[in-house]
C-alpha positions in Angstrom: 2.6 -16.4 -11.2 0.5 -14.3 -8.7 -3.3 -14.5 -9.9 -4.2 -10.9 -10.8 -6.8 -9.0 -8.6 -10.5 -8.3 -9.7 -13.1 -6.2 -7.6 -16.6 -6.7 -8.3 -18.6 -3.3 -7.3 -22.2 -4.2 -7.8 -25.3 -4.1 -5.2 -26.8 -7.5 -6.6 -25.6 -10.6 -5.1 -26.0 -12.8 -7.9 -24.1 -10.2 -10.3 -21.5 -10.3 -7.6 -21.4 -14.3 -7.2 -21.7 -14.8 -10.5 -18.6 -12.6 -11.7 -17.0 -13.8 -8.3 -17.4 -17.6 -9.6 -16.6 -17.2 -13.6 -13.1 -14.7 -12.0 -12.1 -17.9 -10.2 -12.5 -19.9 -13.2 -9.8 -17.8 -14.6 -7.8 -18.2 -12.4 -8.4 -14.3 -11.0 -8.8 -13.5 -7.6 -11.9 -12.0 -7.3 -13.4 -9.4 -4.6 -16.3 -7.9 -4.5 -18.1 -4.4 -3.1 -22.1 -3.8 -2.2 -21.2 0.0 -3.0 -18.9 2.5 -3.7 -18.1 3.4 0.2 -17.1 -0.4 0.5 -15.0 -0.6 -3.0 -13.0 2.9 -2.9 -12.6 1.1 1.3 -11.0 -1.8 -0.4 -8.7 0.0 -2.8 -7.2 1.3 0.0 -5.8 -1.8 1.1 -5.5 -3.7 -2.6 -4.0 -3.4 -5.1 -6.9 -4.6 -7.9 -5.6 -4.7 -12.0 -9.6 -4.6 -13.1 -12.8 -3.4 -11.5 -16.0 -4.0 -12.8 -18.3 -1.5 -12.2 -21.9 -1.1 -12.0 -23.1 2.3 -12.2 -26.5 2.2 -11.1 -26.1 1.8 -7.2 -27.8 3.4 -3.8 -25.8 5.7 -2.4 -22.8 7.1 -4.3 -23.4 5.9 -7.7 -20.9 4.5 -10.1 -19.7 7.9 -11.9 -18.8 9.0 -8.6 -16.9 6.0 -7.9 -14.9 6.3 -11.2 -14.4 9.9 -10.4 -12.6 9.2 -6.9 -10.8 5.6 -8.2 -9.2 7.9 -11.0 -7.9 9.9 -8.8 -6.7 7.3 -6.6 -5.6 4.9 -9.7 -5.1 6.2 -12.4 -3.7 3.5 -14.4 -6.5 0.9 -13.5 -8.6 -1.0 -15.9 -12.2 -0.6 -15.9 -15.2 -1.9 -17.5 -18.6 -0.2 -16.9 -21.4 -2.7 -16.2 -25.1 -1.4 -16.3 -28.1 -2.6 -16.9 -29.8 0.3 -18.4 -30.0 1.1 -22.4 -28.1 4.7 -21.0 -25.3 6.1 -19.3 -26.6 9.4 -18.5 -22.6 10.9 -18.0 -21.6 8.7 -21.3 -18.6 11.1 -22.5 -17.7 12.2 -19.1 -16.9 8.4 -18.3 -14.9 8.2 -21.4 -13.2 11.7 -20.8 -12.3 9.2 -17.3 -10.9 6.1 -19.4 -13.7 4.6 -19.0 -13.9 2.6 -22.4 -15.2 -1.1 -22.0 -19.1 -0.9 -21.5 -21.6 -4.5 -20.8 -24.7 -4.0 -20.3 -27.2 -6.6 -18.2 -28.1 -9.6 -18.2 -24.8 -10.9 -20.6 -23.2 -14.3 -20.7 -20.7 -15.6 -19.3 -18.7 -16.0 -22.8 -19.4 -11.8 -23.4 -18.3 -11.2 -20.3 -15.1 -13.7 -20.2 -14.1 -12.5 -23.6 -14.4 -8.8 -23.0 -12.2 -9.4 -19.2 -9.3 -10.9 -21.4 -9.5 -8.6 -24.1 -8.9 -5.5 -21.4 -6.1 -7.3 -20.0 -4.4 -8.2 -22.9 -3.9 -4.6 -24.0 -1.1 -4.2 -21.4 1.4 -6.0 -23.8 0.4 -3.5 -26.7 2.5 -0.9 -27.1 3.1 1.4 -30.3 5.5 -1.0 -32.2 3.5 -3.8 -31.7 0.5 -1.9 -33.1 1.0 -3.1 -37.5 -2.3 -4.1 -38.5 -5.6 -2.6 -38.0 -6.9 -4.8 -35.2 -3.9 -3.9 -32.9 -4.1 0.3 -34.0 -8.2 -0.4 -32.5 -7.1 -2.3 -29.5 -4.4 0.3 -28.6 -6.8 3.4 -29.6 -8.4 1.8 -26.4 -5.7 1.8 -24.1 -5.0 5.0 -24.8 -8.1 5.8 -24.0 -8.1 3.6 -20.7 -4.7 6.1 -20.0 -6.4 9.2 -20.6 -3.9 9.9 -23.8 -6.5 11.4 -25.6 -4.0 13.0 -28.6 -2.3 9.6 -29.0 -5.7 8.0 -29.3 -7.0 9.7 -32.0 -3.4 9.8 -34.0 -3.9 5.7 -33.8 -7.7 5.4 -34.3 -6.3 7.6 -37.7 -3.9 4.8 -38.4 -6.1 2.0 -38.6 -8.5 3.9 -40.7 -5.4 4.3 -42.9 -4.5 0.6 -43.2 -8.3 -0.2 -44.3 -10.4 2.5 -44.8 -13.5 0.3 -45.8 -14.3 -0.8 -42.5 -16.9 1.7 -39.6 -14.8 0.5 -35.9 -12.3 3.3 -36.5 -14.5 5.7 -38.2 -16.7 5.7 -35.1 -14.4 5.3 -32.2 -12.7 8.4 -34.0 -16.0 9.9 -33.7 -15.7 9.4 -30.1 -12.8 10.9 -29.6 -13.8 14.1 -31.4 -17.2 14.1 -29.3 -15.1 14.2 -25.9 -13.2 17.0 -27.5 -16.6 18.7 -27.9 -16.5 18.7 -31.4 -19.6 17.9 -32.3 -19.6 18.6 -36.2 -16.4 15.9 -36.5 -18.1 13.2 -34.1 -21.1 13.6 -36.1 -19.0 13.4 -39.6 -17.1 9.6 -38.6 -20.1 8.4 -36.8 -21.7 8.7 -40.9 -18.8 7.9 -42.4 -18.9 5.0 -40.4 -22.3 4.2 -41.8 -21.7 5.0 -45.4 -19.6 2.2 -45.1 -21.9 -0.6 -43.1 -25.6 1.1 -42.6 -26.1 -1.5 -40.1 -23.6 -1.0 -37.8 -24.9 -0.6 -34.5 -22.3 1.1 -32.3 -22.4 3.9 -35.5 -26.3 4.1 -35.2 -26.3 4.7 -31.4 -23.8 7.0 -31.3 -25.2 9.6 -34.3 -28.8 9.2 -32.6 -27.5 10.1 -29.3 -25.5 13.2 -29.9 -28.0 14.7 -32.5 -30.8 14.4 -29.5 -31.3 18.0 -27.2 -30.2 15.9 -24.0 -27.1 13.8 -25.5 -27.8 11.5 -23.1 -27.2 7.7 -23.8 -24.2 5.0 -24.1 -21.3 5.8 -26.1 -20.9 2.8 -28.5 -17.4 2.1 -28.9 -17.2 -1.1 -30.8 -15.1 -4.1 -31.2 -13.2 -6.2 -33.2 -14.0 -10.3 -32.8 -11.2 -13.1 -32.4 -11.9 -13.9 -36.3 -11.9 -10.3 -37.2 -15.2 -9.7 -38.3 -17.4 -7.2 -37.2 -18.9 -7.2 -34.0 -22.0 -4.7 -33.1 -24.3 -5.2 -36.5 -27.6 -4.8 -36.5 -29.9 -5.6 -39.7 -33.1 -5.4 -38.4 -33.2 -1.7 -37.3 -35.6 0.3 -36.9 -36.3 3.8 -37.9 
């Protein structure tokens, strides 16, 4: 079996030797970029399934790099690294597919985790989506697809199957906020914490779109390997 291609697009060298180093240790074939001349200069000679992406780079800067790849590829995965508390262009990256955000300095075990679970949504499709977990994880690729409509007719789904959990209720949220519906973003992003006040992604995402700039990360949640919650926060602040 060919080992998949990964290119790492981040001006640190130890971001890019560490990712380079724990993409070998999954048996990935790893590449890397200094900046987005040298990355979208790469994609035109390989063919990558995954890029990781930092945002915050000299020259052209990552949202301009996930502008011109879309165009280039529109079926690739992405995942948005960054190691700022905000992504200034948060719902035009999603509006992009851009749905998998890690923020700096995160472990290897985040990072590994959160590579596998973007590459296993490629054997999802809609009848393998049954339970709640799967309706969550495919919201996502829909996302990742641009399928906007399909996204939110899934995220629907698994709020159907168990309607006393927030993941669904807010990524719904965010699917209403990239339709510039505010007032419906606004209403699942609550739901979301009537059900679980501590829920982080939830939080973040209602304090950001009711502040004058919007600006900030859109929180999108995830499910763990045991199915509990991941993205709580009890200690938060007012």
């Amino acid at each position: 079996m060919n080992k998949q291609n990964v290119l790492i697009v981040d001006d640190e060298k130890n971001i890019r030797l560490t990712l380079g180093q724990l993409l070998s240790e999954m048996n990935m074939n790893p590449d890397s970029a200094v900046n987005g001349e040298e990355a979208l200069a790469k994609m035109q000679k390989t063919e990558y399934s995954l890029i990781l992406l930092d945002l915050k780079m000299p020259g052209m800067d990552g949202m301009e790099v996930l502008r011109r790849v879309r165009t280039m590829r529109p079926d690739i995965k992405i995942i948005i690294i960054t190691a700022h508390g905000t992504i200034d262009y948060a719902v035009e990256a999603m509006k992009l597919g851009a749905v998998d955000f890690i923020q700096k300095p995160f472990t290897p075990k985040e990072i590994r985790e959160l590579i596998t679970l973007v590459l296993d949504r490629d054997k999802l499709n809609e009848k393998k989506a049954q339970d709640y977990k799967t309706h969550f994880e495919f919201v996502k690729k829909c996302i990742n697809e641009q399928h906007f409509e399909a996204a939110m007719i899934h995220a629907q789904k698994a709020i159907s199957l168990n309607p006393s959990r927030p993941e669904a209720f807010n990524l719904l949220g965010v699917l209403f906020e990239i339709k510039k519906n505010k007032q419906e973003a606004q209403k699942n992003y609550r739901a979301a914490l009537s059900l679980d006040p501590s829920y982080k992604p939830a939080i973040q995402n209602l304090h950001r779109i009711t502040q004058w700039t919007q600006k900030g990360q859109i929180e999108i949640g995830e499910i763990t390997e045991s199915g509990d919650v991941k993205g709580k926060k009890t200690d938060v602040k007012k």
